[in-house]
Short mmCIF file of the C-alpha atoms (twelve columns), coordinates in Angstrom:
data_MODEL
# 
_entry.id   MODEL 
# 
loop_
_atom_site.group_PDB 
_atom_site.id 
_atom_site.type_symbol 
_atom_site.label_atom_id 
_atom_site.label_alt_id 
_atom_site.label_comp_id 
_atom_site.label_asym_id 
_atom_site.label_seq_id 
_atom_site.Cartn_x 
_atom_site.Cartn_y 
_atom_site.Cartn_z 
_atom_site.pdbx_PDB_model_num 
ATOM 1   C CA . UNK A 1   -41.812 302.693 256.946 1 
ATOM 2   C CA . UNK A 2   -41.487 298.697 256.930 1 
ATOM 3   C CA . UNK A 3   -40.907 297.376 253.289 1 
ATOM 4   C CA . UNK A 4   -41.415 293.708 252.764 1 
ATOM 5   C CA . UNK A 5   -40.334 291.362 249.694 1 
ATOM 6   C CA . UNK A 6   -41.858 288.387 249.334 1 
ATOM 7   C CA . UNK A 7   -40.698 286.142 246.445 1 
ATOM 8   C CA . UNK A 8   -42.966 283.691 245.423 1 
ATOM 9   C CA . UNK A 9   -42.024 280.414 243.653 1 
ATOM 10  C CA . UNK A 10  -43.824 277.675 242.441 1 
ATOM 11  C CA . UNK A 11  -43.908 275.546 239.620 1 
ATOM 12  C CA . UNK A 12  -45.992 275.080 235.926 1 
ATOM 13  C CA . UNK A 13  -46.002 279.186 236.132 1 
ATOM 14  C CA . UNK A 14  -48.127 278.979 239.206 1 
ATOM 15  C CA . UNK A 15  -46.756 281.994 241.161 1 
ATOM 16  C CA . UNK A 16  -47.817 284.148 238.020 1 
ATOM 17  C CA . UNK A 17  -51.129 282.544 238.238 1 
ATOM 18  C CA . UNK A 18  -51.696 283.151 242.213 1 
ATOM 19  C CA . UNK A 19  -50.560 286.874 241.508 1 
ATOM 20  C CA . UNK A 20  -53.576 287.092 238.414 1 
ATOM 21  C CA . UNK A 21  -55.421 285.616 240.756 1 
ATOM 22  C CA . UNK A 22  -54.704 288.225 243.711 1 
ATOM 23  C CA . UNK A 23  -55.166 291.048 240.964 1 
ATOM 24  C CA . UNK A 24  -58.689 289.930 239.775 1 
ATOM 25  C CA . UNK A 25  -60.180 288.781 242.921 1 
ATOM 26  C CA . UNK A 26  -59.766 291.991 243.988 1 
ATOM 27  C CA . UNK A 27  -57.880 291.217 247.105 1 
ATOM 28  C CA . UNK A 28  -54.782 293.007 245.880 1 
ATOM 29  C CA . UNK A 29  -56.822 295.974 245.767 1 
ATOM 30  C CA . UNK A 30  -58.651 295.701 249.080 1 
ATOM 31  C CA . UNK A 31  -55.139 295.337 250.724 1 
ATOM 32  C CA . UNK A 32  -54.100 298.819 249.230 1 
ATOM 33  C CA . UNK A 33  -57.203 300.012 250.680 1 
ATOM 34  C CA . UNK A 34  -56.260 299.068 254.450 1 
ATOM 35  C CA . UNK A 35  -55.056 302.056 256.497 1 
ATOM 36  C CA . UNK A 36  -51.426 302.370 256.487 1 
ATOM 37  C CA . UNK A 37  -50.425 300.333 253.576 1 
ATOM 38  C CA . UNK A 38  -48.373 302.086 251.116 1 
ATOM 39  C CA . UNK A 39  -47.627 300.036 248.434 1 
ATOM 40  C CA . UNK A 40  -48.556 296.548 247.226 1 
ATOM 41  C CA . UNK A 41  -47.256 295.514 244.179 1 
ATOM 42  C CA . UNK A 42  -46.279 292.535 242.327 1 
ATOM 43  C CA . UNK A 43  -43.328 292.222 239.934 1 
ATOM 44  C CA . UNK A 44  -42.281 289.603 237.129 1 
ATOM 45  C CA . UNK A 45  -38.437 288.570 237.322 1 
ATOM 46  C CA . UNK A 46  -37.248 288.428 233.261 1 
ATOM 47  C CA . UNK A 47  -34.504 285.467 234.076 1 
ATOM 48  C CA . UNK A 48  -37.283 283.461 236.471 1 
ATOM 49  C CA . UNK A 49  -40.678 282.810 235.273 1 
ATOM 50  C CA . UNK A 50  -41.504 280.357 238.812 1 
ATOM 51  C CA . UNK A 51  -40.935 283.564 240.832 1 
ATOM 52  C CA . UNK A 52  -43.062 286.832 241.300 1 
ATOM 53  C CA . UNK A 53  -41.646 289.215 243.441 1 
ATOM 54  C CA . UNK A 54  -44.446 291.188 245.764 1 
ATOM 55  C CA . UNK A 55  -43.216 294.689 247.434 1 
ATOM 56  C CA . UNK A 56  -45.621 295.291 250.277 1 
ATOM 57  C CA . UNK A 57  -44.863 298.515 252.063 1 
ATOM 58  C CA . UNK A 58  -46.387 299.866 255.555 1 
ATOM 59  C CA . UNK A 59  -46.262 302.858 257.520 1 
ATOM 60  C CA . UNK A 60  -45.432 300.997 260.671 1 
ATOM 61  C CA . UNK A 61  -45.286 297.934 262.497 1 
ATOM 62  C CA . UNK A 62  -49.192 298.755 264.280 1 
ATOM 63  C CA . UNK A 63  -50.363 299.050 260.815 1 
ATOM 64  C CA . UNK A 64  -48.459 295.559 259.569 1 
ATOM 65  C CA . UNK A 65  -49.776 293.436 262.373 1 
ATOM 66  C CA . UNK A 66  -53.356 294.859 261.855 1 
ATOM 67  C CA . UNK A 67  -52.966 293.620 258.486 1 
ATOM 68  C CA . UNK A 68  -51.335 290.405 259.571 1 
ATOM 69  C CA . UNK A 69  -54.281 289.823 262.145 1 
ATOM 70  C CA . UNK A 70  -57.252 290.781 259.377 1 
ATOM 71  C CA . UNK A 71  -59.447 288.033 257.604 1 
ATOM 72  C CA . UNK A 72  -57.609 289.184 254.826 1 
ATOM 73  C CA . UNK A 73  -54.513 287.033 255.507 1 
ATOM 74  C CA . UNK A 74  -56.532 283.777 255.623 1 
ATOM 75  C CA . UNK A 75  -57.661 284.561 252.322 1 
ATOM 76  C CA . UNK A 76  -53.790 284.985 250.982 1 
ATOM 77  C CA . UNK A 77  -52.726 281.985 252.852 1 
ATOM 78  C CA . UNK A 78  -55.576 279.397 251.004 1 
ATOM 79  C CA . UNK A 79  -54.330 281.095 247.894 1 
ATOM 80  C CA . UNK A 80  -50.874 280.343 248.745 1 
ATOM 81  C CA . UNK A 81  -51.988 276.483 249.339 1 
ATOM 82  C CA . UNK A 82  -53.759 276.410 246.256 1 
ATOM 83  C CA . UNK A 83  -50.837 277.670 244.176 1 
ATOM 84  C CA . UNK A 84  -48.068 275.333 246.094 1 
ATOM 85  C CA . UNK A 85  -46.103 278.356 246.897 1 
ATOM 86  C CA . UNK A 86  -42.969 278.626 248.872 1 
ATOM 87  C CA . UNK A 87  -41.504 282.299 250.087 1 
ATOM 88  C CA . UNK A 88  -38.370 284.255 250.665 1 
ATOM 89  C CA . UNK A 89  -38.562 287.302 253.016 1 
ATOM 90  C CA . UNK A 90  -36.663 290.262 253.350 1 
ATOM 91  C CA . UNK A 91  -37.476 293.109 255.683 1 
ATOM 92  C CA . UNK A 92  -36.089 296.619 255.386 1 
ATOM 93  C CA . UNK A 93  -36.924 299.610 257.771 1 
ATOM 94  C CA . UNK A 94  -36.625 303.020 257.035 1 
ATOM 95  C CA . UNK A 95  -34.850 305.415 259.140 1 
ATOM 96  C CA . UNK A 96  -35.858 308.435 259.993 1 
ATOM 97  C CA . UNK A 97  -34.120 310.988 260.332 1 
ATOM 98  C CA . UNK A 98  -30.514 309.648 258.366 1 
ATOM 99  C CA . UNK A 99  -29.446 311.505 255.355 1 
ATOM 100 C CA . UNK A 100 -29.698 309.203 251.866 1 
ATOM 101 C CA . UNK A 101 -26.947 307.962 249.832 1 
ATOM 102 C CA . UNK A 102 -25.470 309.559 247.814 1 
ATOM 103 C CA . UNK A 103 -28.068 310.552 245.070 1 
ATOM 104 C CA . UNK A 104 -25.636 312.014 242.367 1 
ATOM 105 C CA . UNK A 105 -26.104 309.283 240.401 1 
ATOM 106 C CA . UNK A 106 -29.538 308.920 240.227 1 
ATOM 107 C CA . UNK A 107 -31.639 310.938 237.626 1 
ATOM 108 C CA . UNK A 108 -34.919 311.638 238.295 1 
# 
C-alpha cells in the first residue's frame, strides 16, 4: 500500500474552501470510487487554519499512476489554481511481510 500526504496551504482560509469544494463537487467521492484507492480523506490541523491535510491511500503504484493519468487529475489541478495552493508531500510504503511495532501501547 502507497500512502500519500498532501498538505495544502493557502491563504484567506482557501485550502478549507478547495477541500468543501472537492467534498461537494463530488470529486472527492468519485476518487474513492476508482479501483484501488483506499482512502481519501481530508483533515483540519487545530494550530493551522491555511493548511488541510489530505491522506490519499492506494493499493499500489499501477493503481496510483492510473489515477495520476485519469481526467480526474486535471480537474484537481484547476482547483488547485483556483484556490492558490501550494503542497508538501510525503510518501510512505507499506511493507509486506515485516512485523509492526510494538503495539502494547496502543488500545484499540
Amino acid at each position: 500500500m502507497i500512502t500519500i500526504n498532501i498538505y495544502y496551504k493557502g491563504k484567506n482560509g482557501s485550502a478549507r474552501r478547495f477541500a468543501e469544494e472537492m467534498e461537494n463537487s463530488g470529486t472527492a467521492e468519485a476518487i474513492r470510487a476508482e479501483e484501488g484507492n483506499i482512502r481519501y480523506e481530508y483533515f483540519y490541523p487545530r494550530n493551522d487554519c491555511e493548511t488541510v491535510l489530505l491522506i490519499d491511500a492506494w493499493e499500489d503504484q499501477a493503481a496510483l499512476d492510473a489515477h495520476h493519468a485519469s481526467l480526474m487529475m486535471q480537474t484537481i489541478v484547476a482547483l488547485r489554481e483556483k484556490y492558490d495552493l501550494h503542497m508538501t508531500v510525503e510518501r510512505y510504503v507499506s511493507s509486506n511481510g515485516e512485523q509492526p511495532d510494538e503495539k502494547s501501547f496502543i488500545r484499540e
